[in-house]
N, C-alpha and C positions, 0 to 999 in steps of 0.2 A: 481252432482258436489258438491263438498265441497267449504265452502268459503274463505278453507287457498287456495285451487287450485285456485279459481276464482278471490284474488287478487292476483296470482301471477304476477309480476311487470316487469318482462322477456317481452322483447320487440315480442319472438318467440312465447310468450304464447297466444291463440287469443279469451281462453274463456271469460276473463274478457271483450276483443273487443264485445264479442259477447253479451254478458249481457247489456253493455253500448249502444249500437247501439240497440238491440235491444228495449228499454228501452227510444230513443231519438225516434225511429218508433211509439214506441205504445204512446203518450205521446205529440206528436209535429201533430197531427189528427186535432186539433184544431190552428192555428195559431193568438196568437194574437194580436192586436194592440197597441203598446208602448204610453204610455202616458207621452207626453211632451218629449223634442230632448232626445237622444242617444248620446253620443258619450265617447271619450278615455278620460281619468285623465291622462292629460299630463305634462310633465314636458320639461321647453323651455330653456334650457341655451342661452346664447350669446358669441358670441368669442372675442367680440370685450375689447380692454384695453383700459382704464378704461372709462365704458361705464356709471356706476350705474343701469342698463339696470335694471329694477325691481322695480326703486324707485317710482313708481307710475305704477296705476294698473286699469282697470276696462274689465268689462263685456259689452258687445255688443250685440245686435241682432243679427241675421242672416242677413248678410249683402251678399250675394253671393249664396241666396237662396239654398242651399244645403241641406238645412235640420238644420243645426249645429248653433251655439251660435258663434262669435266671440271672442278675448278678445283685449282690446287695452294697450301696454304697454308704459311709457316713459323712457327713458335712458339718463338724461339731462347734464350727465358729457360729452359726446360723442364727441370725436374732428370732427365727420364728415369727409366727401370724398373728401370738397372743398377747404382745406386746409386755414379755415378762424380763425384759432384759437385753444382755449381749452375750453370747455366745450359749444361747442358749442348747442349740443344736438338733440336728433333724439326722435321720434317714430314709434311705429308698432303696427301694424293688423297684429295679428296670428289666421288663420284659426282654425277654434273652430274642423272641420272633424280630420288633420293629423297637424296641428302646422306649415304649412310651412308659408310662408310673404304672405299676399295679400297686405300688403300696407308698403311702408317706406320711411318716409320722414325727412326731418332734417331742423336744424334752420337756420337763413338766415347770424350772425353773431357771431362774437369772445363774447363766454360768453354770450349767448342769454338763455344759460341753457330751451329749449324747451325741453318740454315734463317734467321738472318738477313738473308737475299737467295734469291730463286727466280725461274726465269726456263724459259719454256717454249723446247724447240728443235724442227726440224724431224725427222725421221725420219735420225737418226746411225747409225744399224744395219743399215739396209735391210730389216725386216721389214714393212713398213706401217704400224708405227704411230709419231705422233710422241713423242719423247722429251721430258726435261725435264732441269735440272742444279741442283743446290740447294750454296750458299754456308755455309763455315765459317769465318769469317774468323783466328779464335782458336785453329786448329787447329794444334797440331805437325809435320805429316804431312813436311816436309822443312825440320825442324829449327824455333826458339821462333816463337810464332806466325807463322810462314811461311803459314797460312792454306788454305784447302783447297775445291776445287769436286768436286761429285762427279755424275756424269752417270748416269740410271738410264733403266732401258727402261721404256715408255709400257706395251710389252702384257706383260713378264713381270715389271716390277719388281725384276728384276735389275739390280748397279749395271755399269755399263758399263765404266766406268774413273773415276781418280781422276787430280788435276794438281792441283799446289801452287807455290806461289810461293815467293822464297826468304826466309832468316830474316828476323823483323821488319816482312813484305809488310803480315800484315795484308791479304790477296788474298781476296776472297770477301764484302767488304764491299757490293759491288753486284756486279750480273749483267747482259747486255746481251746478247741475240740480235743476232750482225752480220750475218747470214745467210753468203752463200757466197762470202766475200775470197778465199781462195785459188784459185778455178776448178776445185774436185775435184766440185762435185756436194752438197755437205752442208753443213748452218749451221755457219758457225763462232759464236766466244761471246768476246766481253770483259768479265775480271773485274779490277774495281777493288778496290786497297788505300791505306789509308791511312799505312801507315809505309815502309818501302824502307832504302835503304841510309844514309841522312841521315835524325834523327827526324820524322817525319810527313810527308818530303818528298811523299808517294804515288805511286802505279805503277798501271798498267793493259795487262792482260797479254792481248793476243789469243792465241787456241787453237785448233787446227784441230776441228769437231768431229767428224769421218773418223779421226783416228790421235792426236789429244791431245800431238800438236806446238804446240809453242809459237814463236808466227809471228812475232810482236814483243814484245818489253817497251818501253813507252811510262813514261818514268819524268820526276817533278814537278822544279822549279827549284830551289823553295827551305824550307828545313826548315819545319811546321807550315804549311805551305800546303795539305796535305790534297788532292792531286790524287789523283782516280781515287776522292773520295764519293761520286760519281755518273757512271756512265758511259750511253749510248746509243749506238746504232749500226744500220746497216740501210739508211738512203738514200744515195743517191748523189748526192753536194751539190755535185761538182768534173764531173760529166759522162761520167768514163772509161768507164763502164761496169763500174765496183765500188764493194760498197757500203761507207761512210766511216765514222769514230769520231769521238764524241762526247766529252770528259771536262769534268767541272764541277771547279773547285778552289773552295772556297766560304770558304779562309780565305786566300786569295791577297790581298796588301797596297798594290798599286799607286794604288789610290783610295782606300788608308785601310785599318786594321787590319781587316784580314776583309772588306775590300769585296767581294771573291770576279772568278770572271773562269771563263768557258767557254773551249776548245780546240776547234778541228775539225780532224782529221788527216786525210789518205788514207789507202783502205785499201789503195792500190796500190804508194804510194812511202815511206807512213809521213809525210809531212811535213807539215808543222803549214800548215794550209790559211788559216786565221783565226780569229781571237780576242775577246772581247768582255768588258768590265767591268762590275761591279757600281758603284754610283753615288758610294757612301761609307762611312763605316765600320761595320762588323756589318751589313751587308746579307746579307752570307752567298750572294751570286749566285753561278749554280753548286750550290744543295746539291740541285737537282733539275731534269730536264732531260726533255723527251720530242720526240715529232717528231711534228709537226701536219699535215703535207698543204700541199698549196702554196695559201696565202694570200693572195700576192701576185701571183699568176699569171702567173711567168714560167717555166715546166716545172720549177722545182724545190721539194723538198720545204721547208717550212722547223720551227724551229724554236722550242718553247716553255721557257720557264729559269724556274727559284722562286728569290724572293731572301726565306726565309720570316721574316729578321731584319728585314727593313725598318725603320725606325723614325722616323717622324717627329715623333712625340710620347715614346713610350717603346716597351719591346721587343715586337717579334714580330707586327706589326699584314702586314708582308709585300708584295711586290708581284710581278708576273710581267712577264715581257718577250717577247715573241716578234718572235725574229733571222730574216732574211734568213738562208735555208742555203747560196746562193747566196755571199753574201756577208760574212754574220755581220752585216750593219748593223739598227741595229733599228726595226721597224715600227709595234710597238704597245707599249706599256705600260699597266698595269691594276695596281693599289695593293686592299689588302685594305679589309678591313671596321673591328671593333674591335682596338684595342692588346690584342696578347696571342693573339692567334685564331692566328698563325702559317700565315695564308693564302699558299699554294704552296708545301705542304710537300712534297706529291706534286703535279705537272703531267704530264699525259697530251694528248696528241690523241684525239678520240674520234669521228671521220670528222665529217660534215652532218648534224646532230642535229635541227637545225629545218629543215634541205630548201632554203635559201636559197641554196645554189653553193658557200658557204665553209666551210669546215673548223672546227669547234668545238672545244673545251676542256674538258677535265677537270680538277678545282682541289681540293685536301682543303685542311679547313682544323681541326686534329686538336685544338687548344685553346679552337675558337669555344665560347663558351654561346648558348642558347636556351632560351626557355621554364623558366627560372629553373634550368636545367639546365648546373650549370657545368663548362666541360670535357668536354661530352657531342660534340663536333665535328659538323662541316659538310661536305656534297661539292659543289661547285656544278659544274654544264655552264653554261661561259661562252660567248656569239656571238664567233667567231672575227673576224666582221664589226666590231663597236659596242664588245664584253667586256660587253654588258648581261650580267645571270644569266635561261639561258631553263629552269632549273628547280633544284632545290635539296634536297637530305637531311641530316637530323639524327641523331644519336644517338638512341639512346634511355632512356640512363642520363647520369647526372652522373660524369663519369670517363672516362668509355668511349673518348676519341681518336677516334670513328670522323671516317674520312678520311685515317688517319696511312698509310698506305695505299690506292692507289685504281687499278685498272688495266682499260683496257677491254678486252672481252672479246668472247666470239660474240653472236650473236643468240642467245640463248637461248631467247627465248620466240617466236620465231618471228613479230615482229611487223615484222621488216627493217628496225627500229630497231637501234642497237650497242649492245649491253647492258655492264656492268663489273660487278667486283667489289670491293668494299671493307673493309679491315680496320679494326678498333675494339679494340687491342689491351690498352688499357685497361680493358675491362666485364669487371664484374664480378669486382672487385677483381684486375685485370690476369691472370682466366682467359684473357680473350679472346674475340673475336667476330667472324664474317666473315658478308657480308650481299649477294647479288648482286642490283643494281637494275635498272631496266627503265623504258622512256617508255609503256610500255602503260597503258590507262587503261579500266576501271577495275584496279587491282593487287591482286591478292591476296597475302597472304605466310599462315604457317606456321609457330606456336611449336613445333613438335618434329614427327618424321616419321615416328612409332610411334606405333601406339593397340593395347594389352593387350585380349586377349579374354578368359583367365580372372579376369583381375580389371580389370573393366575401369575406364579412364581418358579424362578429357578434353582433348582437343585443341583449344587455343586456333585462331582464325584468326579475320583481318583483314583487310576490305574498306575500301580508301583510292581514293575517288569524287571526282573534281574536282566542285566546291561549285556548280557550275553546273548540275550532274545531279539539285540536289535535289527531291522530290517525285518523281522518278520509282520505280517501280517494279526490285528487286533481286531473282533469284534463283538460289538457290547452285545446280546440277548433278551428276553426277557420273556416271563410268564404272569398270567395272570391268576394260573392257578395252583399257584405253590410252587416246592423243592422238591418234596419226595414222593414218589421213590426217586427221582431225579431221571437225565438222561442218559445213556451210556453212549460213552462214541468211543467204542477200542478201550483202551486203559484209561480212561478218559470219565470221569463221572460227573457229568457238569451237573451242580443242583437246580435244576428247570423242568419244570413240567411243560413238553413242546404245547401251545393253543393257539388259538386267532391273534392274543400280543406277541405269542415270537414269529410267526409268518407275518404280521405288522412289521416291526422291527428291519424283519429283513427283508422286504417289498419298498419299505422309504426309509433307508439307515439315513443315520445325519437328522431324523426329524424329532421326534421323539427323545431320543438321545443323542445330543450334538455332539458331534466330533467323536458319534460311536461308532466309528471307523476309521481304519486307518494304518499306519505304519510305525513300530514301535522306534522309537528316536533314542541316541545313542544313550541318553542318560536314563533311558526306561520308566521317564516319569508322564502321564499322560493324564489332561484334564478332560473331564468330557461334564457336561450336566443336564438332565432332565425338565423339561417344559411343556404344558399344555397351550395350545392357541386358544385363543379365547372362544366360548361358544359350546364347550360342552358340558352336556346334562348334569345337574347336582346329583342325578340318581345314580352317579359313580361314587358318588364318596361312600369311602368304610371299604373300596375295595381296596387289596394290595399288590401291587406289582411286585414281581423280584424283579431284578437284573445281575447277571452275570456276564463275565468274557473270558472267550476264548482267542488262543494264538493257530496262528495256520501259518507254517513253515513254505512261504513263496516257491522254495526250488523242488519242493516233494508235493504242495497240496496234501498236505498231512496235518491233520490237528493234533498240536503237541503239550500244551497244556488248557485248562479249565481253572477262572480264579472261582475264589469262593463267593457268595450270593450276598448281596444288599438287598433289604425291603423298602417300599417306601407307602407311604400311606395317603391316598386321596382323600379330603376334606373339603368343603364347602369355602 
């Protein structure tokens, strides 16, 4: 057999079937075990108007023991079902397997903006699963906007309890996992407000999350400085052996109106550890804050700050700084892109991204355009090492902010890369958008996570192939019986359990999955989508497909990469 015969691409043709199959036989003898969850790189729109469905973001445990990762979203513009207003606000639990609701809840009043902030905790109830606390900053709950956190169980989604700041707090504007300050065993959680007892002086209110004791109020200097827009918390910067708070005040004046300035507290003594400035005026340093992993390598954590006003030309072009935690002094600076892009609006640490020793960056940048796409936003992984950019994601609308939002998350797909999730709360005329990314390569994503059997529908899906793969050989897979343990082919661990749908698949390519075959094209961008013919049994629905693809190198007949796995769900 010749190998122009053998990639013939003819659906009739069945020697290349035969090559591949046999090649998935000799190869899959070994099965083996996935290290860390599996699952799809999904992409979760919302229908709802004007939700901001995106504006806030986090990663979750396995909450529904399924195997899979959670993600919890807030949408705080939300008018809600109860007809109490406008922005009332909602959140969700989207299943980390297929993206549908396992939880949806909304806020109690007009302009309570719940879900504003959302912040995963560890296990506050003691049942085994972890919990989570979602933010109303606009909430009355103990008297005018006093503002409101509200803590719900991971496995019943019942709410656990509720704590509110007092009048004016404004408390729930951010949310910080501190873990366990007090020594009882459970996360505690600091929520930042931006009003207090002086206007906008701001407060940051640590909370036991064992008993919903309230352990310190941390309150701002001076009026309209906005302490506690951004809090963090979690390492331990001072050595005691507790982990310490974070606050950003971003309209703080000592270098100039809004040059902004960070706090480091103890979480032991409460006292203000060390401090850092923004450069000059409307810098806004301080309006976002995350903890990077130690950089500098002297055993402490350190610090990354968004200063998203930067301005050296005109507004919002941005820069970030990453502090000594140690010390607060600073190490590195890194300045954005174009005027206007509001690079480091979100700053996350995101572990060793490229495998080099040092700790990497997470960077949204929610006003960037691209590709004549304005306002569609940017996430960049910056070298924690250099701040080169060692990879980069777009919008994919004109509007859409995505990046306004950006947190990383588990391994999702199981490739022991760190995965994140990203809001784009602007798409589609500010319904909203959440998008969870991944360094696997080749990536599949997934315009929707249903396909209809009695009338049936097609399912968009997207193969993004680094441009160095082109010419080689793509083809999509699938299972009907799960990921894992998955299949091993060589170094190769495709998430697929082989059954009747992947001998399917590859006995009629092209049906099932259109244009799941084929040759990767110079730009490595490849649409394929899912469809049923008409005529079969309702008694399919509730099953799930995966799908996955592999590349196979034309000149060796070597499978050289595996993307990671989309689900999809049949329904009636």
């Amino acid at each position: 057999m010749n190998r122009s015969t053998c990639f013939d691409l003819r659906a009739t043709d069945a020697s290349w079937r035969s090559l591949v199959l046999a090649a998935l036989v000799s190869m899959s003898t070994g099965i083996a075990t996935a290290q860390g969850q599996v699952r799809p790189i999904g992409i979760f729109p919302s229908a709802e108007l004007p939700s901001r469905y995106g504006f806030s973001v986090e990663g979750l445990g396995d909450l529904d023991g399924d195997g899979f990762s959670e993600v919890l979203v807030g949408a705080p513009e939300s008018p809600g079902t109860q007809s109490l207003g406008t922005w009332v606000g909602r959140a969700v639990v989207i299943a980390g397997r297929d993206g549908h609701r396992l939880f949806d809840v909304e806020g109690v009043q007009d302009q309570a903006r719940f879900g504003l902030s959302v912040c995963a905790l560890g296990d506050v109830d003691a049942d085994g699963v972890p919990d989570f606390a979602i933010g109303a900053p606009h909430e009355n709950l103990n008297g005018y906007r006093s503002g409101a956190v509200h803590v719900y169980s991971g496995k019943t989604f019942a709410k656990i309890r509720s704590v509110a700041g007092s009048a004016s707090d404004y408390m729930g504007v951010s949310l910080a996992n501190a873990h366990d300050v007090d020594g009882d065993g459970v996360d505690d959680f600091v929520a930042g407000g931006h009003g207090g007892a002086v206007q906008n002086q701001g407060v940051a209110l640590l909370w036991s999350g064992k008993t919903g004791t309230l352990i310190h109020r941390f309150v701002g200097t001076n009026a309209h400085d906005f302490f506690g827009h951004a809090v963090e918390a979690g390492a331990d910067l001072d050595g005691d052996g507790t982990p310490d708070i974070l606050v950003g005040i971003p309209d703080e004046d000592t270098m100039g109106s809004n040059a902004g300035r960070v706090e480091a507290f103890s979480g032991k003594t409460f006292q203000r550890l060390w401090f850092a400035h923004g450069d000059v005026t409307t810098d806004n340093f301080g309006h976002s804050i995350g903890i990077v992993g130690d950089i500098d390598k002297d055993g402490t954590a350190d610090i990354v700050v968004g200063a998203p006003q930067f301005t050296p030309t005109s507004l919002g072009s941005g820069f970030l700084r990453i502090l000594s935690g140690k010390t607060g002094q600073s190490l590195r600076r890194w300045t954005g892109g174009a005027v206007g892009d509001w690079f480091s609006e979100p700053v996350e640490g995101i572990g060793d991204w490229n495998a080099d020793g040092t700790p990497d960056i997470l960077v949204g940048s929610s006003r960037a355009s691209h590709g004549g796409l304005t306002a569609c936003g940017r996430v960049d992984v910056l070298s924690g090492l250099d701040g080169s950019i060692l990879q980069s994601w777009f919008g994919s609308a004109a509007g859409s902010n995505y990046g306004f939002a950006a947190r990383p998350a588990f391994d999702f797909d199981g490739n022991g890369k760190p995965d994140f999730v990203v809001g784009a709360p602007g798409h589609n005329g500010n319904r909203g958008l959440v998008e969870i990314e991944t360094k696997v390569a080749p990536e599949l994503t997934i315009g929707f996570n249903e396909a209809a059997i009695v009338t049936p529908n097609t399912v968009p899906m997207q193969l993004e192939v680094d441009t160095q793969f082109a010419g080689q050989l793509y083809l999509a897979l699938g299972s009907a019986s799960g990921r894992a343990p998955g299949l091993s082919l060589g170094s190769i661990l495709l998430p697929l359990n082989v059954d009747a749908y992947t001998t399917a698949l590859l006995s009629a390519p092209n049906t099932f999955v259109q244009n799941g075959l084929g040759i990767v094209p110079q730009d490595g961008k490849i649409s394929m989508s899912f469809g049923l013919a008409p005529g079969f049994s309702t008694s399919l629905a509730g099953i799930r497909l995966e799908h996955a693809t592999l590349l196979i190198d034309t000149s060796t007949l070597q499978f050289t990469h595996g993307s990671n796995a989309v689900t999809l769900r049949l329904v009636q």
